[in-house]
N, C-alpha and C positions, 0 to 999 in steps of 0.2 A: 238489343242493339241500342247503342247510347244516343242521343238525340243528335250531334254534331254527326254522327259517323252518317246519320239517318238523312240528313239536311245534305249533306257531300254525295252521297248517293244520286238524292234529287238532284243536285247541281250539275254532278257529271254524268247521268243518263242522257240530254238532251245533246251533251255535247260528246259523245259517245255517237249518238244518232246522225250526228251532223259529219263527224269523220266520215264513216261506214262510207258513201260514195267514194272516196279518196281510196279508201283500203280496197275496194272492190278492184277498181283499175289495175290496181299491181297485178294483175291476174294475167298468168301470160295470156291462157287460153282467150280472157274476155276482150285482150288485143288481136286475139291470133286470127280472128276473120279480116283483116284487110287486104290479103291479096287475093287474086281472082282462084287461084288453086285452093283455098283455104274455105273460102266460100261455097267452092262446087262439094270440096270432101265435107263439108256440116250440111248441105244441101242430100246429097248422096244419102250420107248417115242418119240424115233424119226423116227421108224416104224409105230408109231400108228400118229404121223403128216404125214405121208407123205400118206398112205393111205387112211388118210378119208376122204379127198377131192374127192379119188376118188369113195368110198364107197356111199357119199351121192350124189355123180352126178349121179351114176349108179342108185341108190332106187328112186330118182325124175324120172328118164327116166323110169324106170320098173312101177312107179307108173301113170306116164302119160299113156303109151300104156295101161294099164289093164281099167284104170277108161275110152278111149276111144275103147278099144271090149265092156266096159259096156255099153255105150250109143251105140256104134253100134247094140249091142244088142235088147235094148230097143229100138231103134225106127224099125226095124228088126219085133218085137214083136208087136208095135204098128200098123204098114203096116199090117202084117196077120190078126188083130182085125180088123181094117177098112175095109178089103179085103170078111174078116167072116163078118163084118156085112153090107155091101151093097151085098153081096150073100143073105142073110136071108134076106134083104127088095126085093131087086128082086126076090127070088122066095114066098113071103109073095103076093106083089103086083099083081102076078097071078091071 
C-alpha cells in the first residue's frame, strides 16, 4: 500500500465515522416506531423473543419428566406381570 493511498485512508476513516449516524436514519425500520401501533407490534415482538426461549426449555423439561413417570410406569407394570405370572406357575406347579 503506497503511502498517499495509506494517509487517504486515515483521512477518510473518521470521516466515514461521522456519516454512519446520517446513513443509519435512512432506515425505514429505525423510523418505523413512531406511531403508537408500531411501538405495541416491537413491544409485542420483543416480549414474544424474549420469552420463548423460555417457554420451550420449560415444555422439553415438562416433556422429559412425563415421558419418564411413563416408563416408570410401564416397567412398574411389567414387575407386577412377572410377579402374577411366577405366582400362577408356582401355584400351577403344585
Amino acid at each position: 500500500m503506497s503511502r498517499s493511498l495509506r494517509q487517504l485512508a486515515v483521512g477518510l476513516a473518521p470521516a466515514l465515522l461521522l456519516a454512519a449516524p446520517r446513513a443509519a436514519t435512512a432506515c425505514a425500520v429505525c423510523l418505523g416506531g413512531q406511531s403508537d401501533l408500531s411501538r405495541k407490534a416491537f413491544f409485542g415482538t420483543t416480549m414474544l423473543l424474549t420469552l420463548l426461549p423460555f417457554v420451550l426449555i420449560g415444555g422439553l423439561i415438562w416433556w422429559v419428566r412425563r415421558r419418564a413417570r411413563q416408563l416408570e410406569e410401564e416397567a412398574r407394570r411389567e414387575d407386577r406381570e412377572a410377579a402374577a405370572l411366577e405366582v400362577s406357575r408356582a401355584s400351577s406347579s403344585r
